[in-house]
ZAMARGU-4260 file (C-alpha; in steps of 0.2 Angstrom, whole numbers, plus 5000, padded with zeros to 4 digits):
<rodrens>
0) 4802/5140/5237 | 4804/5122/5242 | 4803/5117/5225 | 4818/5129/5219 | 4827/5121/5235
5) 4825/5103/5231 | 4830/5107/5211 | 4845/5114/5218 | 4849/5100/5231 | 4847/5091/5216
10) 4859/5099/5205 | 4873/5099/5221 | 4871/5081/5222 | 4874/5079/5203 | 4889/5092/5202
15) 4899/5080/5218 | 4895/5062/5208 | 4901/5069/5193 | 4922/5069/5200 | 4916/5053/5210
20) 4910/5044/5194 | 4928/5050/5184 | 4939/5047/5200 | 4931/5027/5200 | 4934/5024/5180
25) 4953/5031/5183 | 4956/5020/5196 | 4948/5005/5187 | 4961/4993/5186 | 4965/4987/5165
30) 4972/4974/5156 | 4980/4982/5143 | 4986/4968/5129 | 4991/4963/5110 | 4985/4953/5098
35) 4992/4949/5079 | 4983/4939/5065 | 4987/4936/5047 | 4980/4930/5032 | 4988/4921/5015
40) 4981/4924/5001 | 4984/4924/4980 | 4984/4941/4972 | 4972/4941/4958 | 4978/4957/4952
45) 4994/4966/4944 | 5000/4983/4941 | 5014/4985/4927 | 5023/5002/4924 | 5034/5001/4908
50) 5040/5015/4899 | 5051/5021/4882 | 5068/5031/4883 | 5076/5039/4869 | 5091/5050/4867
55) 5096/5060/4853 | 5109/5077/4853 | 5091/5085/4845 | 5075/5086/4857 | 5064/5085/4845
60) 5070/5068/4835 | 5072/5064/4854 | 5054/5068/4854 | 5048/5061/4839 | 5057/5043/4843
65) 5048/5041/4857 | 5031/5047/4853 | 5034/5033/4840 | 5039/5017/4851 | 5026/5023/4863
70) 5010/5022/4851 | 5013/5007/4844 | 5018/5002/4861 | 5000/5006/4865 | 4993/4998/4850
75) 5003/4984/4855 | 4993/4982/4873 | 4977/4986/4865 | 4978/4974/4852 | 4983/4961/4865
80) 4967/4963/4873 | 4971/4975/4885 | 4957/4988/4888 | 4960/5007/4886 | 4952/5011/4901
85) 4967/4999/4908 | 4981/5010/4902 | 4987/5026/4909 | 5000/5040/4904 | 5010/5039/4922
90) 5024/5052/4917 | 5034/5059/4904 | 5050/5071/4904 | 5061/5077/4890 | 5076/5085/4895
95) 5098/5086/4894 | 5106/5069/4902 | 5119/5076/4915 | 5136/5074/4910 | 5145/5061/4917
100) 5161/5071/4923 | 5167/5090/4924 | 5174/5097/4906 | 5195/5098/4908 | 5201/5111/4903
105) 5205/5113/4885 | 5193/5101/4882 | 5177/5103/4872 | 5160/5103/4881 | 5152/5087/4873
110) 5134/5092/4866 | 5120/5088/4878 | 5112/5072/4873 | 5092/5074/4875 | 5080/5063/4885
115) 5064/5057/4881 | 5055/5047/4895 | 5036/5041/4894 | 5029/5029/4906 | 5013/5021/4906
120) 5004/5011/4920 | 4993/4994/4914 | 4984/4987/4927 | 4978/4969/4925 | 4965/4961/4933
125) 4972/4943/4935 | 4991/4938/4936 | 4990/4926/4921 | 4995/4941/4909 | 5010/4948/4918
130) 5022/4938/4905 | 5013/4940/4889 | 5011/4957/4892 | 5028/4962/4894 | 5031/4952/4881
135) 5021/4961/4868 | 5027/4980/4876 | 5046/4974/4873 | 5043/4968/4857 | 5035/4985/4851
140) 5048/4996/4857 | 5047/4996/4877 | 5061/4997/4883 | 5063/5002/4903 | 5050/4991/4913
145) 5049/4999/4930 | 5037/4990/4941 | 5027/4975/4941 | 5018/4974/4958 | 5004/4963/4964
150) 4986/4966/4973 | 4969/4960/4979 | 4955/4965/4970 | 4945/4963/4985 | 4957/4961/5001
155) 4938/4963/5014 | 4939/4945/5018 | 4956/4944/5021 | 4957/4958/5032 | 4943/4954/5041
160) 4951/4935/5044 | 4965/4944/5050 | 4958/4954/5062 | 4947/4942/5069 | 4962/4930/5071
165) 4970/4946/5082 | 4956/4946/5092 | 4956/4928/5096 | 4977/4932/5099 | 4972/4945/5110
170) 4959/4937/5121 | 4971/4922/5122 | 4984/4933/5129 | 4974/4940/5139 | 4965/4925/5148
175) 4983/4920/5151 | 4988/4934/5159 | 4974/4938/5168 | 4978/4918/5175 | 4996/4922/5181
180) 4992/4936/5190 | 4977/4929/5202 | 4964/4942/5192 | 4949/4942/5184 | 4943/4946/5166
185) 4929/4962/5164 | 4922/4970/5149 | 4932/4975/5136 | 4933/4994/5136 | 4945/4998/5120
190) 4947/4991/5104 | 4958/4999/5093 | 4966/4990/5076 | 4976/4991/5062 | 4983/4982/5045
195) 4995/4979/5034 | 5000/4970/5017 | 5016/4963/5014 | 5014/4958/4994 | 5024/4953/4982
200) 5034/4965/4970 | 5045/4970/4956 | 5056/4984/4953 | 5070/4984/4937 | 5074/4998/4925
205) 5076/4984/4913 | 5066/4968/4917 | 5072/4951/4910 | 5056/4947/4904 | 5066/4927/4900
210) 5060/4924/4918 | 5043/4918/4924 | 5034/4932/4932 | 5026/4924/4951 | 5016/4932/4958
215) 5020/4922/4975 | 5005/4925/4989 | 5002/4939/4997 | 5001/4943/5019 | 4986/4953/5025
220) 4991/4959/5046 | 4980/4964/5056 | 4985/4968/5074 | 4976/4976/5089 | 4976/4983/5106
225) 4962/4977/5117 | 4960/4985/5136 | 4951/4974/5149 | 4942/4978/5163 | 4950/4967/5177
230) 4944/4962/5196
</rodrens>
């Protein structure tokens, strides 16, 4: 019986530290602070969407027209040295152009011109090609180049140089802070990140592929939110 009692005293005492223990950490005093870094660094790789449109008043030669520009549009890339693997069917459409403005009347309707729209997406694993390639697609029959974008292979070592320099940013501020106001720096309690890319791109429905493709540098952020323990 005196065993039950003391396993029970026990279980008391636990069940009244328990609200001391969470009533302590919420009125811990924090440091709640913000820190950014970045990294600068060259992309190494490209994506290029290009594409074929045709028109005709008949689907199918619509059809047939682009089937056409497209393969040898492909044949084109591949004989290039561009890999198969590398080139991917992105979208295709075929369908009536709207008409630019309401029939008058008396007027005839004009026939519906057809649309034929095939895009493919070529990814590059160095930036050096950019210009011949769109070179080569224009000169086979491409003729709408929608994107031309730029990436990291391998963007780890950047992001990781940016989040340690956020860190540092963070710590900093802190120590600062923690300075002005007459307290003292405890353990960190919460880490909590984040990234982003700011790279360089290209967007036209119909590139001038006269101009020298740069691929410029690219910005790895990192930021993050670091809550201190302070005295």
């Amino acid at each position: 019986m005196k065993k039950i009692s003391i396993v029970f005293l026990g279980m008391v005492l636990l069940f009244l530290a328990a609200p001391f223990a969470t009533a302590v950490e919420n009125n811990m005093s924090k440091l709640i602070v913000q820190g950014e870094g970045k990294a600068i660094a060259a992309p190494d790789k490209a994506t290029i969407v290009l594409g074929v449109q045709t028109r005709d008043a008949s689907a199918a030669i619509a059809a047939a027209e682009n089937a056409r520009l497209m393969n040898e549009t492909i044949a084109a890339l591949l004989f290039a040295g561009i890999a198969e693997s590398e080139i991917q069917t992105s979208s295709y459409s075929l369908g009536t152009e709207p008409q630019d403005a309401p029939v008058s009347a008396g007027e005839r309707q004009k026939a519906p011109q057809f649309l034929a729209s095939n895009t493919v997406t070529v990814n590059l694993n160095n930036t050096t090609d950019v210009g011949r390639v769109l070179d080569v697609a224009v000169s086979a029959g491409s003729n709408s180049i929608q994107e031309v974008a730029f990436d990291l292979l391998n963007p780890g070592p950047q992001k990781d140089l940016a989040l340690t320099m956020a860190i540092e940013d963070a710590r900093r501020k802190a120590e600062v802070a923690a300075q002005a106001a007459g307290v003292k720096l405890g353990r960190v309690l919460e880490i909590s990140e984040g990234y982003g890319y700011v790279a360089a791109a290209s967007r036209s429905a119909a590139f001038d592929v006269a101009t020298p493709i740069a691929p410029g540098k690219m910005e790895i952020t990192a930021s993050v939110t670091m809550t201190y323990e302070i005295s």
